[in-house]
ZATI-120410 format. One line per 10 residues: number of its first residue (from 0); their letters; for each residue x, y, z of C-alpha. Coordinates in Angstrom, 3 decimals, padded with zeros to 6 digits. Example, Ala and Ser with C-alpha at 12.3 -4.5 7.8 and 13.67 -1.06 7.14 Angstrom:
2
0) as) 012.300,-004.500,007.800  013.670,-001.060,007.140 $
//
This chain:
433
0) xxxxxxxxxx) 014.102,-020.041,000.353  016.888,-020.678,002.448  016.803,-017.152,004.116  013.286,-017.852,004.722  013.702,-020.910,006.325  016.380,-019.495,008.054  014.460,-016.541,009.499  011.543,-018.766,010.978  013.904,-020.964,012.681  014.667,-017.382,014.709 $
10) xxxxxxxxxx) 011.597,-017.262,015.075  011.316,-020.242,016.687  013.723,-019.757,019.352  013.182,-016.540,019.958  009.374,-017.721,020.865  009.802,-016.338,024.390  009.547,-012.639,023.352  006.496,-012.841,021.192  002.908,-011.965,022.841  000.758,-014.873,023.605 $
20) xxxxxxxxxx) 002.611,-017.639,023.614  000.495,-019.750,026.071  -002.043,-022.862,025.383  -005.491,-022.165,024.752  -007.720,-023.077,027.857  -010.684,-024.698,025.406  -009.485,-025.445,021.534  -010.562,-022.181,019.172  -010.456,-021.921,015.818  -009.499,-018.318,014.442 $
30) xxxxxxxxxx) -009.877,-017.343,010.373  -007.254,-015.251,008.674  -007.793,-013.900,005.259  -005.127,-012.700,003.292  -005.014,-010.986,-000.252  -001.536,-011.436,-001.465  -000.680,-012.941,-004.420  000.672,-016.322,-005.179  004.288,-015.279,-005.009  004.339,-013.778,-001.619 $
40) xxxxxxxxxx) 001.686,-016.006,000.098  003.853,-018.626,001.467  006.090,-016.461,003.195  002.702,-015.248,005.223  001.061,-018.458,005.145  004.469,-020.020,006.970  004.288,-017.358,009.865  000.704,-017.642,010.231  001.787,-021.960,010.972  004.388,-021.091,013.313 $
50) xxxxxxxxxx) 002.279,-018.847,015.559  -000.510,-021.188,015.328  002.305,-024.466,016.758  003.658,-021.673,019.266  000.244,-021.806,020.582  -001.330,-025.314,021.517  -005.132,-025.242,021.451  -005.558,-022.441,018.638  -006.325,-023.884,015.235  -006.278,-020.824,012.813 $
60) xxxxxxxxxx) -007.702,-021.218,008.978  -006.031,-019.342,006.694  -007.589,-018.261,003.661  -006.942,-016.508,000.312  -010.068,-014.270,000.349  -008.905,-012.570,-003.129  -007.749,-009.084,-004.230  -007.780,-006.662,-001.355  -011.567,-005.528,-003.186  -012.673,-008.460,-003.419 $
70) xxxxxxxxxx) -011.620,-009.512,000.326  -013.744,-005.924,001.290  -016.505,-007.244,-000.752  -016.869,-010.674,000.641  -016.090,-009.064,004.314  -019.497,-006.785,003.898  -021.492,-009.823,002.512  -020.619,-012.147,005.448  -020.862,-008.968,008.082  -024.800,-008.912,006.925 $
80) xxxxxxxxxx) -024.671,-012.812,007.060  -023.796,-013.186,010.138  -025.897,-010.367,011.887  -029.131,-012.217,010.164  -028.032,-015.868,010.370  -030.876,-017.326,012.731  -028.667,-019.963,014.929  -025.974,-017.309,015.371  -023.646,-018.409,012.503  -020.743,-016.251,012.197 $
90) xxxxxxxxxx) -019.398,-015.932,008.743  -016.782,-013.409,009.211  -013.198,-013.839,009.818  -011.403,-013.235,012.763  -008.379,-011.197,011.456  -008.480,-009.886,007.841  -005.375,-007.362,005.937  -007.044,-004.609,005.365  -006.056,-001.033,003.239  -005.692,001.675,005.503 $
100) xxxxxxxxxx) -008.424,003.693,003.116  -011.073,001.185,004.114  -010.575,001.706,007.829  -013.027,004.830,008.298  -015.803,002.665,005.676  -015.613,-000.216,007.945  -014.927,001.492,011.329  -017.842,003.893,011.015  -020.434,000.439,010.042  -019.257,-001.485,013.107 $
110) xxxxxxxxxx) -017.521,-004.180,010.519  -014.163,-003.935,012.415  -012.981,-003.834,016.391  -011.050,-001.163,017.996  -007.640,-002.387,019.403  -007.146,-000.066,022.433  -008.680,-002.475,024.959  -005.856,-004.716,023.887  -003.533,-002.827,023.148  -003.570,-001.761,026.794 $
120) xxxxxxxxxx) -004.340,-004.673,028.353  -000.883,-005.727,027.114  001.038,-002.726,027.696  002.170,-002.524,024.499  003.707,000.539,023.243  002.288,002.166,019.924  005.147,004.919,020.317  007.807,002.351,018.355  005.342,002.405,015.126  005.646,005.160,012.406 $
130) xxxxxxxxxx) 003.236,007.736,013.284  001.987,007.823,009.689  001.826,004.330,009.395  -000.177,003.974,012.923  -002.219,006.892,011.469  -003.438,005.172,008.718  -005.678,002.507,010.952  -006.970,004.873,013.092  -010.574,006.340,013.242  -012.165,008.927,015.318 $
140) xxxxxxxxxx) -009.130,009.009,017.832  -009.275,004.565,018.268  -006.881,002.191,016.985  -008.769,000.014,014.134  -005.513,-001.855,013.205  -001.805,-002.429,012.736  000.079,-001.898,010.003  001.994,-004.841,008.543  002.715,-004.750,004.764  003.527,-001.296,004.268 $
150) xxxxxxxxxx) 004.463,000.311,001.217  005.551,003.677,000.042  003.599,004.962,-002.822  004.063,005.930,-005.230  007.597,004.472,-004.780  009.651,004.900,-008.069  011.914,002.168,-009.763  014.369,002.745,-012.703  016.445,001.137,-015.087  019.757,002.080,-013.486 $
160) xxxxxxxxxx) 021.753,000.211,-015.960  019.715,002.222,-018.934  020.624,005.990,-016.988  024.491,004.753,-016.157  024.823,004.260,-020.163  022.942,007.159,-021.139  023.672,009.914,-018.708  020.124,009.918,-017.285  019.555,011.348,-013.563  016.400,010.521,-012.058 $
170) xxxxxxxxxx) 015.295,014.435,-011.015  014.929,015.431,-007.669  012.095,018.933,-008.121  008.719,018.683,-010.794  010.639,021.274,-012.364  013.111,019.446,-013.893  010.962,016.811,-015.077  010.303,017.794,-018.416  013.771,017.450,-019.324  014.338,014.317,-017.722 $
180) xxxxxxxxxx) 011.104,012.801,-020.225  012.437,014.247,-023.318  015.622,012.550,-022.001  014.843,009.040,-020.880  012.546,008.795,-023.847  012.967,007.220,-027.018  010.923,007.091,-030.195  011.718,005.400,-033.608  012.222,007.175,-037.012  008.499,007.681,-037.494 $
190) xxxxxxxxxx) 008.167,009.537,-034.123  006.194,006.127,-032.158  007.312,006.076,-028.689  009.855,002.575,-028.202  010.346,003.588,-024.507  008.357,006.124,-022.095  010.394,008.313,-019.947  007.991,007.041,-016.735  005.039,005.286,-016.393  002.149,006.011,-013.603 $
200) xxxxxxxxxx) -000.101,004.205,-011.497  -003.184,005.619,-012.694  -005.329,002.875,-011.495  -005.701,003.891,-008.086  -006.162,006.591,-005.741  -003.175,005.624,-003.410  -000.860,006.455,-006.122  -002.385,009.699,-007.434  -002.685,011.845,-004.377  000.836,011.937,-003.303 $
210) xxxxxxxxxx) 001.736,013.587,-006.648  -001.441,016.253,-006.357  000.338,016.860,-003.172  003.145,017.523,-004.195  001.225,019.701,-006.516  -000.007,021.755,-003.919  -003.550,020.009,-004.095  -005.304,019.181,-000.669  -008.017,016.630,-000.650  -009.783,018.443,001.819 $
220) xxxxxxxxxx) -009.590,021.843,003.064  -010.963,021.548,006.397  -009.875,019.529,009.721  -013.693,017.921,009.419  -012.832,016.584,005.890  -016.232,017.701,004.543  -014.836,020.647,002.135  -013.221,019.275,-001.186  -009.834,021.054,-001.985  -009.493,019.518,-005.403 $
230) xxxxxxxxxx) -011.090,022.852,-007.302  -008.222,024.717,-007.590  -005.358,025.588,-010.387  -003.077,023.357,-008.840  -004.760,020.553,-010.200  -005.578,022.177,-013.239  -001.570,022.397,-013.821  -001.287,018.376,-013.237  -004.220,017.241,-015.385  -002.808,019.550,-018.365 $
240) xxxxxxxxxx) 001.163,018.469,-017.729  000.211,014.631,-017.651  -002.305,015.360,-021.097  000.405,016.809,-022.420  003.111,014.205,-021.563  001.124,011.403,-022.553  -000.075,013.381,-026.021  003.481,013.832,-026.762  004.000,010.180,-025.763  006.486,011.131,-022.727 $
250) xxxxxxxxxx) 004.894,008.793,-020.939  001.876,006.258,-020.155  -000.754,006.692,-017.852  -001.660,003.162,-016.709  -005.371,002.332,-016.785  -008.221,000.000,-017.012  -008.365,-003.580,-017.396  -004.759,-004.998,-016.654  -002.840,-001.874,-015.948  -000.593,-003.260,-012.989 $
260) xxxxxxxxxx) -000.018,-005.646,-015.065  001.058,-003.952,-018.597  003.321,-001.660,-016.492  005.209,-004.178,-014.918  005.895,-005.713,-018.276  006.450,-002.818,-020.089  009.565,-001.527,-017.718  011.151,-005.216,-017.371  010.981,-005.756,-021.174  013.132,-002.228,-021.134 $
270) xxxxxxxxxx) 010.498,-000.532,-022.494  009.853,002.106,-019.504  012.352,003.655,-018.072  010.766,004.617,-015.023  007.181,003.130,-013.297  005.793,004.701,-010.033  004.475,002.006,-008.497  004.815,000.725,-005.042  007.604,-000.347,-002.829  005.828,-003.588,-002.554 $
280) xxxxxxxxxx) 007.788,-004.881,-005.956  010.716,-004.461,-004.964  011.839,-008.036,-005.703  009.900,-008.651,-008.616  011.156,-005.770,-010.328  014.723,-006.075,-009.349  014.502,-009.844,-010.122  013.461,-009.126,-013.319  015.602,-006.610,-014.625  018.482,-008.912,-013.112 $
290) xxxxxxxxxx) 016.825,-011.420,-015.640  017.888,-009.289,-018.099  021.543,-008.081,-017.022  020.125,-005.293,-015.602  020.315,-003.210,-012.251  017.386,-001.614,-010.602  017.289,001.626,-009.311  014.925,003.200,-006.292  014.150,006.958,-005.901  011.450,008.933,-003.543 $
300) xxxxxxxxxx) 008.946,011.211,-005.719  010.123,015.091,-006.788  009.497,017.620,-004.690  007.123,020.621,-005.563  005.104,022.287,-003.483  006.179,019.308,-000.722  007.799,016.315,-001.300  005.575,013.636,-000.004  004.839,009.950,-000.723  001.278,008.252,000.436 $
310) xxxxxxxxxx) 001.043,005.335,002.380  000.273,001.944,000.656  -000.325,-001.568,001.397  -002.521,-003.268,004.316  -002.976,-003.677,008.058  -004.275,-006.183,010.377  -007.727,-005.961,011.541  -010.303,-007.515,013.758  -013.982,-008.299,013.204  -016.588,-007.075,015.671 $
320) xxxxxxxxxx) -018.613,-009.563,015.380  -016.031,-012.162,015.465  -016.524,-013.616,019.584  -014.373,-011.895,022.053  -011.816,-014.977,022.560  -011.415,-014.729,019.133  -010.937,-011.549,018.981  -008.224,-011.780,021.908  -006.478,-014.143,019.844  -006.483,-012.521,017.015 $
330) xxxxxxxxxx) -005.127,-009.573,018.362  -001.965,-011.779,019.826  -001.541,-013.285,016.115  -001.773,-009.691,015.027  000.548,-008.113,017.544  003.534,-011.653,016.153  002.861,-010.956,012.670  004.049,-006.779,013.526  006.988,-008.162,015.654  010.667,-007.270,014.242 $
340) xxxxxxxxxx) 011.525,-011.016,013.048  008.259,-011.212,011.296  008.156,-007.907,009.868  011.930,-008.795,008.269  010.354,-012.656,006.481  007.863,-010.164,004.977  010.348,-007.274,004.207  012.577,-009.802,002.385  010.125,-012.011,000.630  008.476,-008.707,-001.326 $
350) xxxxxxxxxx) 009.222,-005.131,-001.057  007.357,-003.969,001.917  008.880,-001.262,004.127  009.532,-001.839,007.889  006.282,-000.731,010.340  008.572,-000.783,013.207  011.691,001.808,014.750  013.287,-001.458,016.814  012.938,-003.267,013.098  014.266,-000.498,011.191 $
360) xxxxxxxxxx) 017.299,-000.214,013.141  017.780,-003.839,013.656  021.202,-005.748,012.719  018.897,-008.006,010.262  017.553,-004.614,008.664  021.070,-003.196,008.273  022.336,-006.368,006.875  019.197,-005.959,004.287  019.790,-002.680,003.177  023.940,-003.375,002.514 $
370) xxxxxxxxxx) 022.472,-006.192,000.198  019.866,-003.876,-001.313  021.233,-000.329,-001.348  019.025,001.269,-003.466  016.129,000.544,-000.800  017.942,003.706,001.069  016.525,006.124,-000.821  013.135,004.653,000.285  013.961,004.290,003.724  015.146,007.156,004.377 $
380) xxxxxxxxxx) 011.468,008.953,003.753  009.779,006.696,006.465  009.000,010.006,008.316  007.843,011.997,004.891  004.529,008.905,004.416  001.384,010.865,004.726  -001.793,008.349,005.658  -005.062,008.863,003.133  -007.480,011.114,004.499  -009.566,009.174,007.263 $
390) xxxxxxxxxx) -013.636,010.302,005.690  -015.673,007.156,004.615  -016.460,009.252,001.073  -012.631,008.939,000.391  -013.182,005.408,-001.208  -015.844,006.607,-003.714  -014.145,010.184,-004.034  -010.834,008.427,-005.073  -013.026,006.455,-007.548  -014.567,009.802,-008.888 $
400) xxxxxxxxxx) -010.504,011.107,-009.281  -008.973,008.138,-011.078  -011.750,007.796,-013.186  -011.792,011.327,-014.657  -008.256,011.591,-014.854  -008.340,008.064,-017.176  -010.528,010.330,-019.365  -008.294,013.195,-019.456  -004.819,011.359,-019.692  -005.202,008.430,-021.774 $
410) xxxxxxxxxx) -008.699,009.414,-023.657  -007.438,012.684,-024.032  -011.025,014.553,-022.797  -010.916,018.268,-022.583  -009.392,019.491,-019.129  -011.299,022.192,-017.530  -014.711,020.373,-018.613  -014.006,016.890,-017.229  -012.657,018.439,-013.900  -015.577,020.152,-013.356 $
420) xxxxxxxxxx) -017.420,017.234,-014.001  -015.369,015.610,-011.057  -015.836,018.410,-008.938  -019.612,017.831,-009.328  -019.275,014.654,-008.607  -017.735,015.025,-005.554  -019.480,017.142,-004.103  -022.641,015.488,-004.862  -020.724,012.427,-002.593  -019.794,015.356,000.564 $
430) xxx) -023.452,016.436,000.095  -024.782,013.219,000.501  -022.797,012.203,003.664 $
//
């Protein structure tokens, strides 16, 4: 708390270099919603209130709007509120953290505002972001948002204290993976799994496609996105690997109702050795090992085919049918929120990865990473993040994926029949487009 506190005070005085620091010439009241959880929403909530005193005349309401689906699914319903309200109500927020897979859904249905007007009527240069990261809010060649809790996905933790003791090296290729599950598991006299080697993010489609890349699966196989890529023996080789791994009780395949959840639990009671999850956790997990007397340990995904991680967590977006002053202060809360000192309360308070070059190579970054080693191996891939693929189907195709993989990993469904199943599926989706 006291390295929070300590970071808004910079803040503070160093008021003079953010964007937009000027009095409002009639009082207007902006709407943020946010989806973070309890236990990282202050640290947003706090620079949120010292924009909003850096700028007299600009009341801004900040709201929890729920998970990040149920945000999207409020956001639609007040969209169609507000474009039938009779007076000219408008229901929808000014600035909402959005997932970089819903960009093309809402882009493409007029829910959100291109930034390029402002973005050049401020000069400001795109060039210092990540060009994956940037990637990731962009739609049909415009800028939809920025990204400002960025994560790298999957991004893997381990029980570093467990592989010190037992000789355990987290491996660097797929082909050495096998061997590192027989390994870093253990199972009891009757042959019941005590602790999986590694346990996945099954749950969402964020997670998954990094390892099918790494796979050698592509998504799509044209530059239109309109040609699935998933039919292929590539992904015939995952689905029957992670069946086999999970039959053989190598490892879990996280699932259903309360899967972030039973993962997280599972690896700080010691009981995974390994989760892929997202860089996000950082300090929960290593927190909670610490708990425990134990040390955490960070690692980028195998290679295979590539080595390649996916692009997680949320960006800042404006509503089009938010009013243009709105909308021009918006963007100036959005462009302070993406700012170096900001970016670093939200780097420290959680997990998330710096969307900046001038904050990645920042003394308050390099004193962060002496204090948290193990991030290294994270940051060190900024360059390798790959954005999802940019076609509005990609939200219901990913659906189609996790779903069918559920069935073949953890119900244990016959491979070859349940991917073609998927295949249908999606192209039934492409077909319908």
């Amino acid at each position: 708390m006291k390295k929070l506190l300590a970071l808004l005070v910079a803040i503070m005085m160093m008021s003079s270099l953010f964007v937009g620091l000027a009095a409002a010439e009639e009082p207007i009241t902006i709407t943020f919603w946010c989806s973070w959880e309890d236990a990282w929403r202050d640290a947003l909530k706090g620079l949120v209130e010292q924009w909003e005193a850096q700028n007299p005349g600009v009341h801004v309401e900040f709201v929890y709007a729920g998970s990040y689906s149920e945000s999207n699914q409020s956001l639609l319903a007040a969209h169609a509120a507000t474009l039938s309200a009779p007076n000219g109500e408008v229901y929808v927020p000014t600035v909402q953290q959005t997932v970089g897979t819903n960009i093309p859904t809402f882009a493409a249905n007029g829910v959100i505002y291109p930034l390029d007007e402002y973005i050049a009527a401020n000069g400001d240069d795109m060039s210092v972001f990540a060009s994956g990261m940037l990637k990731a809010y962009q739609y049909q060649g415009e800028q939809y948002g920025l990204p400002g809790c960025i994560s790298l996905v999957p991004s893997i933790f381990y029980n570093k204290t467990f592989a010190e003791q037992e000789g355990i090296e987290f491996p660097t290729s797929w082909d050495e993976f096998d061997a590192f599950l027989r390994k870093a598991t253990i199972k009891d006299e009757q042959g019941n799994t005590v602790r999986y080697g590694a346990s996945f993010s099954g749950w969402g489609i964020d997670y998954v496609t990094p390892i099918l890349r790494a796979f050698g699966v592509q998504p799509f196989t044209d530059e239109e996105e309109t040609q699935s890529g998933f039919d292929c023996p590539e992904i015939r080789e995952f689905a029957t690997k992670m069946q086999g791994w999970a039959k053989e009780g190598l490892i879990s395949w996280a699932f259903g109702s309360g899967a972030s959840t039973n993962m997280r639990q599972s690896f700080l009671d010691g009981k995974t050795f390994c989760v892929w999850h997202t860089c996000a956790l950082y300090d929960l997990y290593s927190k909670g090992l610490a708990a425990n007397g134990w040390e955490i340990g960070a690692a980028f995904p195998p290679t295979g085919a590539k080595q390649v991680a996916g692009l997680g967590g949320s960006g800042f977006t404006l509503m089009k049918l938010a009013s243009p002053e709105q909308r021009e202060w918006g963007y100036k809360l959005i462009r302070f929120l993406t700012d170096t000192a900001c970016n670093m309360v939200i780097i420290q308070n959680t997990g998330y990865l710096p969307v900046t070059k001038t904050c990645l190579e920042s003394e308050e970054c390099a004193e962060w990473l002496k204090a948290n080693p193990e991030l290294v191996h994270l940051y060190d891939h900024l360059d390798e993040l790959v954005a999802s693929p940019s076609s509005p189907a990609w939200a219901d195709i990913g659906t189609k994926v996790t779903d069918n993989f559920g069935r073949i990993i953890v119900e244990g469904e016959d491979v070859e029949a349940t991917l073609q199943f998927m295949f249908d599926e999606i192209q039934e989706i492409l077909e319908d487009m």
